[in-house]
C-alpha positions as CSV (number, residue, x, y, z in Angstrom):
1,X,146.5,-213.5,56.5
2,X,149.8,-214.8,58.1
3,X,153.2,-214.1,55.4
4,X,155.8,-216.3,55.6
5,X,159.3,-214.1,56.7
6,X,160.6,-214.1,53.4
7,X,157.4,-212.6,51.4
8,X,157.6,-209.9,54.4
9,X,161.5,-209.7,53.6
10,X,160.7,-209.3,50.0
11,X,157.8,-206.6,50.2
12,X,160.0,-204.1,53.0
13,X,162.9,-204.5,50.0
14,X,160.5,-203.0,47.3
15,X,159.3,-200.6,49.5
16,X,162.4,-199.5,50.3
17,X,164.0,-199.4,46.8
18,X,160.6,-197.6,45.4
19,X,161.8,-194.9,48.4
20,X,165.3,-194.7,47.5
21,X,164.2,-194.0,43.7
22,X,161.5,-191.2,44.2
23,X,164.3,-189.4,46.8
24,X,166.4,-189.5,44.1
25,X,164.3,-187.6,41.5
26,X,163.5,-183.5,42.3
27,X,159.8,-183.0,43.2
28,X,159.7,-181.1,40.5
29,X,160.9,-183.2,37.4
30,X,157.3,-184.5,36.5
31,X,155.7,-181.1,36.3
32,X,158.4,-178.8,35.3
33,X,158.9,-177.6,31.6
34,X,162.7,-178.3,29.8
35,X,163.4,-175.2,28.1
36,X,165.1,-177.1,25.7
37,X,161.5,-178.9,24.9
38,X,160.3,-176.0,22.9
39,X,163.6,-175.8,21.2
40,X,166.3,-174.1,23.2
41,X,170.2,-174.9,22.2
42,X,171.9,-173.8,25.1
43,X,174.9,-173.9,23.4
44,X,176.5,-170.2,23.3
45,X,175.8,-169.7,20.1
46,X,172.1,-170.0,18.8
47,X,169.5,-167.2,19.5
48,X,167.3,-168.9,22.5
49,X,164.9,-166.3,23.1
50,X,161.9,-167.1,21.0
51,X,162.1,-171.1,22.5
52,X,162.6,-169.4,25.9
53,X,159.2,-167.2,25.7
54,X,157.5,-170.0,24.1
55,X,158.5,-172.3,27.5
56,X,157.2,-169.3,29.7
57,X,153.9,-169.0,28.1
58,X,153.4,-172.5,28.3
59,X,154.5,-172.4,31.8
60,X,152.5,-169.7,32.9
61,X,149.2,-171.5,31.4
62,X,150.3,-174.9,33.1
63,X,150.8,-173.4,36.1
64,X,154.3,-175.6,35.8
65,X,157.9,-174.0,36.8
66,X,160.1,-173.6,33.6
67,X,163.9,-175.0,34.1
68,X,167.2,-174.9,32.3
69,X,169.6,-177.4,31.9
70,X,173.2,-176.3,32.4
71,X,174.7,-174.0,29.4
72,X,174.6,-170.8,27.8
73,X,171.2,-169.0,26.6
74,X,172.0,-166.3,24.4
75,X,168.9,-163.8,25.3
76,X,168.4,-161.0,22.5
77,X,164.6,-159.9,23.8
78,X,163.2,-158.2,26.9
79,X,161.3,-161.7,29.4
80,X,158.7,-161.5,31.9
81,X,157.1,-163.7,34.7
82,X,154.1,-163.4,36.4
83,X,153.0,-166.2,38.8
84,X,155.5,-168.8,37.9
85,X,159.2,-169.4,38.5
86,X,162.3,-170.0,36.3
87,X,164.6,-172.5,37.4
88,X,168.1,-173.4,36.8
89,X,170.1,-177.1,37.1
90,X,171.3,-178.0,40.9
91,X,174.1,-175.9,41.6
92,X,176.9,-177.6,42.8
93,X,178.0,-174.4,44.9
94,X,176.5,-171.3,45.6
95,X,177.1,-168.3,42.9
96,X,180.3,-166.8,44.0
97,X,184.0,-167.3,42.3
98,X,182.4,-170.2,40.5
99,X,179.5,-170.3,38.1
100,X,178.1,-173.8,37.7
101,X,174.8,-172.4,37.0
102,X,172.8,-171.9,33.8
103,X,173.6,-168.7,32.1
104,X,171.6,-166.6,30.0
105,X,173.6,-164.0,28.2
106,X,172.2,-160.9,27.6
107,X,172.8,-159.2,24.5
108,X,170.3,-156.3,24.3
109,X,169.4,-153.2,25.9
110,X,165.9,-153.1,24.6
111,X,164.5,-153.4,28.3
112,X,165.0,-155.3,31.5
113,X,166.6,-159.0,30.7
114,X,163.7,-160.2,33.2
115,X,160.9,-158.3,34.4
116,X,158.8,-160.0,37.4
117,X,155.6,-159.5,38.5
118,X,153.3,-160.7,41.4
119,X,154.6,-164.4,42.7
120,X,157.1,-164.6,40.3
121,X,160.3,-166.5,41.3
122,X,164.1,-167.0,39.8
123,X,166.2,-169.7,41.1
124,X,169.6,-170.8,40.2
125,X,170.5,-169.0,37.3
126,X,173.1,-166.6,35.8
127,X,172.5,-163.8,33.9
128,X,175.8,-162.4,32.1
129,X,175.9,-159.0,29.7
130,X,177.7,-159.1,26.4
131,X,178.4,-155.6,26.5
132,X,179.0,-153.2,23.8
133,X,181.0,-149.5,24.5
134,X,178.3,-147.0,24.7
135,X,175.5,-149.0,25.3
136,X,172.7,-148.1,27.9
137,X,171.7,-151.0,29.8
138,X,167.9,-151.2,31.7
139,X,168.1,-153.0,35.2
140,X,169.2,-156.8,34.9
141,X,166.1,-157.4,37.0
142,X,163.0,-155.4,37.4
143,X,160.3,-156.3,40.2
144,X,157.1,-155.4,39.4
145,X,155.5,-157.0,41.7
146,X,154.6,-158.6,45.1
147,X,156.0,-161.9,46.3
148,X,158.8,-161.5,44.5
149,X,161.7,-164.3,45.5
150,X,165.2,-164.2,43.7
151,X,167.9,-166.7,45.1
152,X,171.0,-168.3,44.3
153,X,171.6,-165.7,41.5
154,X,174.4,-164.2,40.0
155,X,174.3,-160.9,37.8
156,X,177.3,-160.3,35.7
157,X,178.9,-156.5,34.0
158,X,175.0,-155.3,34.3
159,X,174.1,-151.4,34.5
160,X,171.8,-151.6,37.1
161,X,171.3,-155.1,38.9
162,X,168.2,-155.9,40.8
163,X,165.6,-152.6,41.0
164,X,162.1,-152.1,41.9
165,X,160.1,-150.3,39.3
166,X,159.4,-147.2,41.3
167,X,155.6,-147.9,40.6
168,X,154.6,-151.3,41.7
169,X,154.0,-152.5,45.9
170,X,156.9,-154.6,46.2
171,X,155.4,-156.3,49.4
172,X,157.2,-159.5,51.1
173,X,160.1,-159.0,48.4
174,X,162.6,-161.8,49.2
175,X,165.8,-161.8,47.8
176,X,168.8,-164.2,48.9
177,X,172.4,-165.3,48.2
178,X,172.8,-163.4,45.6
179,X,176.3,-162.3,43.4
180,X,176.3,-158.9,41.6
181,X,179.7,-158.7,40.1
182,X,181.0,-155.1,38.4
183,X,177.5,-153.2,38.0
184,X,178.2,-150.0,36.7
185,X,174.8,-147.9,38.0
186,X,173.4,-149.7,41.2
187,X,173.7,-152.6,42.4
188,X,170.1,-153.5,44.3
189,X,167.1,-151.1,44.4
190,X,164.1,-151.6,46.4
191,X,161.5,-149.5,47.4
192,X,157.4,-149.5,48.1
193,X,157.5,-152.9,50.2
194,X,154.6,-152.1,51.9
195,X,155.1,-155.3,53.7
196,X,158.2,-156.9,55.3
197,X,161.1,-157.2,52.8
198,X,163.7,-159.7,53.5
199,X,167.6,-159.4,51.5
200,X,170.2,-161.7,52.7
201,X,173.5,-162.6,51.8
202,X,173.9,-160.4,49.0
203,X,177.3,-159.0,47.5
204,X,178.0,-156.5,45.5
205,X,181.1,-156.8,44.1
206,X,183.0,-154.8,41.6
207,X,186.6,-155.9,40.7
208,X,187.1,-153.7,38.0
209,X,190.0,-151.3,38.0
210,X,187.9,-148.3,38.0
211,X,185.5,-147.7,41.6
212,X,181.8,-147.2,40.1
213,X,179.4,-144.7,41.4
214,X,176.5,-147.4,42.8
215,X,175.4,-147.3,45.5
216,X,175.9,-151.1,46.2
217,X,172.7,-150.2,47.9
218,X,169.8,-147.9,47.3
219,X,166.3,-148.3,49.9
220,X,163.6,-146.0,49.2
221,X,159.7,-146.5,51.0
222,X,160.3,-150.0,53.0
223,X,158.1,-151.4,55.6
224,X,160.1,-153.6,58.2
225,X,162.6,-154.1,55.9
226,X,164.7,-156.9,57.2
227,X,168.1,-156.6,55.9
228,X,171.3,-158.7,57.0
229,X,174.6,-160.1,55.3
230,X,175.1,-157.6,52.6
231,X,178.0,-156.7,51.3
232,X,179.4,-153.9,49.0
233,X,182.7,-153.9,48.0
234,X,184.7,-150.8,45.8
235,X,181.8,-148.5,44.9
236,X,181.5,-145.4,45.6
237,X,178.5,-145.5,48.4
238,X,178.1,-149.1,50.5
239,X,174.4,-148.3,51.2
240,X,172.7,-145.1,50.3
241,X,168.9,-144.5,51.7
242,X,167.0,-141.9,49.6
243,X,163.0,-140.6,49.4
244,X,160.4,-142.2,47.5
245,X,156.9,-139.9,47.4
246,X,155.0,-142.6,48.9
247,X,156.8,-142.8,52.5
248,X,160.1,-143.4,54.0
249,X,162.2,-146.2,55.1
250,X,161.7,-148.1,58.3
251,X,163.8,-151.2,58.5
252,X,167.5,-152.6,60.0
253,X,170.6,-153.7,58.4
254,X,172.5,-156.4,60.5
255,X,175.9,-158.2,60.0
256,X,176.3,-156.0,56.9
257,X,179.7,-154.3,55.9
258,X,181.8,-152.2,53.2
259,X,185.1,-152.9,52.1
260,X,187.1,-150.1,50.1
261,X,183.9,-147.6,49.1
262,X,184.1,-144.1,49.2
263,X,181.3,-143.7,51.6
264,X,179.7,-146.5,53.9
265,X,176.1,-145.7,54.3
266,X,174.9,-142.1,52.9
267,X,171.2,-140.5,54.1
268,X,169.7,-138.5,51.8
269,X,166.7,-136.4,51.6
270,X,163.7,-135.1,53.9
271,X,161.7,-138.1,54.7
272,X,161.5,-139.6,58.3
273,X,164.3,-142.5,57.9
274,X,164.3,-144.7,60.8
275,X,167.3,-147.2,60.3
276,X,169.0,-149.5,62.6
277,X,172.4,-150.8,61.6
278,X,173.2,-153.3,63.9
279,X,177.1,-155.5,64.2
280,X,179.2,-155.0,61.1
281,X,182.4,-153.9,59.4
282,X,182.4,-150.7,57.7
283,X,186.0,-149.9,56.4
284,X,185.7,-147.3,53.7
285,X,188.4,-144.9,52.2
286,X,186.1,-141.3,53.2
287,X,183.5,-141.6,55.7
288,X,181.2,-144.2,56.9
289,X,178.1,-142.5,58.3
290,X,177.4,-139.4,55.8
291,X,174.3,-138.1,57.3
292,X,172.3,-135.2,55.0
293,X,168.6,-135.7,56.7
294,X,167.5,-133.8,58.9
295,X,164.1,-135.6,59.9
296,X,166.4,-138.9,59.7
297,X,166.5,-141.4,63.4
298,X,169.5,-143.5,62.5
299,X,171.4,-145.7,65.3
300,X,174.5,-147.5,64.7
301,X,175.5,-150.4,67.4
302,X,178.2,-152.9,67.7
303,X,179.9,-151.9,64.3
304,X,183.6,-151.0,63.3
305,X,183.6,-147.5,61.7
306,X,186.7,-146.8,60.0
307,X,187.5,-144.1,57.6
308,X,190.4,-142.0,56.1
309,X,189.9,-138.7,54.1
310,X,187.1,-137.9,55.9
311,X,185.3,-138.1,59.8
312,X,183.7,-141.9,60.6
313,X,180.9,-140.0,61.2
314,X,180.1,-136.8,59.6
315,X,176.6,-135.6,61.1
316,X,175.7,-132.7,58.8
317,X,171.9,-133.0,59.1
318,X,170.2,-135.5,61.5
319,X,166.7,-135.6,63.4
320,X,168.2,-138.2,66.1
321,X,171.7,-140.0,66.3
322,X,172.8,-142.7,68.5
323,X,175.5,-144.5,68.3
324,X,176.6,-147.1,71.1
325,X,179.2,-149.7,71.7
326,X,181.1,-149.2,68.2
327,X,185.1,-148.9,67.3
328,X,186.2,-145.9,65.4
329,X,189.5,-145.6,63.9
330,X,190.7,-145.0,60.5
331,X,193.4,-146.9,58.4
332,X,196.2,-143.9,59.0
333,X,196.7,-140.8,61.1
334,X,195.3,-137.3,60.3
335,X,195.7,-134.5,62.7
336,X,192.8,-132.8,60.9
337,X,190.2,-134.9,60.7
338,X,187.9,-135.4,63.4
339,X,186.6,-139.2,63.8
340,X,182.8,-137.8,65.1
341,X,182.1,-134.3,63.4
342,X,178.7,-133.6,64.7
343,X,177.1,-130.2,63.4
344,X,173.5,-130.2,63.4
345,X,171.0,-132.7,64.9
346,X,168.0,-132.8,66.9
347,X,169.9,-135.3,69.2
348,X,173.2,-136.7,69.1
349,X,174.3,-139.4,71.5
350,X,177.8,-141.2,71.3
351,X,178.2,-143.4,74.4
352,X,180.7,-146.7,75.0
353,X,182.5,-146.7,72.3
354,X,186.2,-147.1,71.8
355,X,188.4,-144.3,70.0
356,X,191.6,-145.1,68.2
357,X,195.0,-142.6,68.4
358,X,194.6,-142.0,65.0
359,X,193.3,-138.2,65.3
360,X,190.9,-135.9,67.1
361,X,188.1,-137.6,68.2
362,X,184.6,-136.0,68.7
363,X,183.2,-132.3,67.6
364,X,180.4,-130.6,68.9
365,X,178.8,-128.1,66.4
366,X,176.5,-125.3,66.8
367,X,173.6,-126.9,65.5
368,X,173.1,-129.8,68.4
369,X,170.0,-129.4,69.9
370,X,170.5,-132.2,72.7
371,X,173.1,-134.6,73.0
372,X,175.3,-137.5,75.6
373,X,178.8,-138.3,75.7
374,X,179.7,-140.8,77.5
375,X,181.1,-143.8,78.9
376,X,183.7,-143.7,75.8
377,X,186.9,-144.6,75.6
378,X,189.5,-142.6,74.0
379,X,192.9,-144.2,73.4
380,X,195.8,-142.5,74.9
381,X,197.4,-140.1,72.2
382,X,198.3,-136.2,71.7
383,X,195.0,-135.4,69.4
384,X,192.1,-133.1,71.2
385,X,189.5,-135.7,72.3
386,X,186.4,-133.5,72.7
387,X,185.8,-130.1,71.4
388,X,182.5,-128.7,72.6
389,X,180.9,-125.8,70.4
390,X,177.5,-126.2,70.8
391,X,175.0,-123.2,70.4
392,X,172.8,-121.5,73.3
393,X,170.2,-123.3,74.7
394,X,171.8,-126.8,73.8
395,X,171.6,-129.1,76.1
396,X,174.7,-131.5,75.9
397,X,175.8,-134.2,78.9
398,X,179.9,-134.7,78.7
399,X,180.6,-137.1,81.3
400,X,182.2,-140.6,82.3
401,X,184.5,-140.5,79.1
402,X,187.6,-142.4,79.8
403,X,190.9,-140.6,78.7
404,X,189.0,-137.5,78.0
């Protein structure tokens, strides 16, 4: 049947202004759960932890995600999610200085403020700790699970931030823009993903006046663990990699970086670590690479390694060691501290890398089984550039080093 131009005028117009008002409501507005519905204040004030559970439940049984309008939930009870996600309002920025989010304050130490288990998800929210002196906190966040996803988050004056129970297979963990601000234990915890982990764009951040232990970073058993955009700032240890029973860690860290910790990236234990750190900043107060494994394959490429009090690299214990294309240096001059000390390894290769005038530059110990030097440039100064004490039977290639 034939329409005259203006009934076809007239029908494009309501289809277009039935468009223009579903693309302005979330997807999710029909099916979600208000925690405010089951009786939530949000006002700073009022206890919100019996609504809150009562909205989980309900969620979890509906199979619908469970959202928080913007305020303050004061949180005096342990939570827990299994298969469903909590949601905060539309941020109008990502977690950082600001915090437009929804905030749940935390106000108990009775266990973790939210434990997640498999295919649970947290999105947009805040969770802040109203600490008292003395008070032992669990971890902010436990993951107890697999499919875990945490985004757009921001943990506030927690103990422990974000860490993986030890117990569960963490598989296809996926963590993202995240803020972690003054933790006092560690900052991020993860261990027995069995299955790619992804973290990006994470910070840990402490701007309190005293430097906490952390690590910023802890990895334990990690399959394919892709890492990149992390950032610790003013802990003691950037990024420390340790042993879980169950395996070692296989995985790279790329773009990441440490600003004012003691140590950059510390390897610990007996387990065969293979880690790739790939582009980067590292500018730490003591040492960057602290390496105490001896079965550990690390390789460090296209970073900045700077350090102080102590070498960039201090190779104690290491199965294999290569580091290429990276600038060493350190924020002042020290006549005693070498920027490469290099005791024992299976095999220790430096090669293209550029050297600042800031001290002596590379040691050979007695313990290097196998090793190359080369193709490095050493920046024109007074300090010894290469000292070579390796054992008998070593077999060590010195060669092509510019201003050596």
């Amino acid at each position: 049947m034939n329409r005259t131009p203006f009934v076809r005028v007239r029908l494009c117009l309501g289809v277009f202004v039935c468009v223009l008002v579903l693309s302005s409501v979330p997807l999710h507005a029909a099916s979600s759960l208000s925690v405010l519905d089951f009786g939530a204040k949000g006002d700073g004030k009022a206890d919100d932890t019996a609504a809150i559970r009562k909205a989980i439940e309900a969620g979890r049984t509906q199979s619908r995600p469970v959202t928080f309008p913007r305020g303050q939930y004061i949180v005096t009870q342990p939570l827990e999610i299994e298969g469903q996600s909590l949601e905060g309002a539309v941020a109008g920025a990502w977690n950082a200085d600001s915090c437009p989010m929804p905030t749940l304050r935390v106000s108990h130490a009775k266990g973790p403020a939210i434990t997640m288990k498999e295919g649970a998800s947290l999105h947009a929210l805040a969770l802040v700790y109203d600490r008292k002196d003395g008070a032992k906190y669990p971890a902010a966040i436990q993951v107890s699970g697999c499919g875990v996803s945490i985004t757009n988050t921001r943990l506030q004056y927690c103990d422990d931030g974000i860490m993986a129970d030890g117990k569960s297979n963490t598989g296809r963990l996926n963590i993202e823009n995240v803020f972690i601000v003054a933790p006092r234990g560690v900052g991020v915890y993860v261990t027995r993903t069995y299955d790619v982990p992804t973290l990006r764009n994470i910070e840990v951040w402490n701007n309190a006046s005293e430097m906490f232990p952390g690590p910023a970073f802890r990895f334990g058993h990690n399959d394919g663990m892709r890492a990149s955009q992390l950032f610790a700032f003013k802990l003691q240890v950037g990024f420390e990699f340790v042993d879980d029973e169950t395996g070692a860690f296989w995985g790279i860290l790329q773009d990441c970086a440490t600003d004012a910790c003691s140590v950059g990236v510390r390897v610990n234990g007996e387990k065969a670590h293979t880690i790739g750190i790939t582009g980067g900043f590292f500018w730490d107060h003591h040492m960057t690479l602290d390496l105490l494994n001896p079965k550990a394959n690390v390789r460090v490429a296209n970073a900045e390694l700077q350090s102080n009090g102590a070498p960039a690299i201090d190779c104690k214990a290491c199965g294999s060691l290569l580091v290429n294309n990276c600038r060493l240096t350190r924020a002042m001059e020290n006549k005693e501290i070498w920027s490469a000390n290099l005791e024992s390894a299976g095999s220790a290769s430096i090669t293209n890398c550029r050297f600042e005038a800031f001290g002596p530059c590379i040691s050979i110990g007695k313990g290097v089984k196998q090793g190359v030097i080369s193709g490095n440039v050493f920046a024109p100064s007074s300090h010894e550039r290469i000292r070579d004490n390796r054992g008998d039977g070593s077999d060590i290639v010195i060669s092509g080093n510019s201003g050596g």
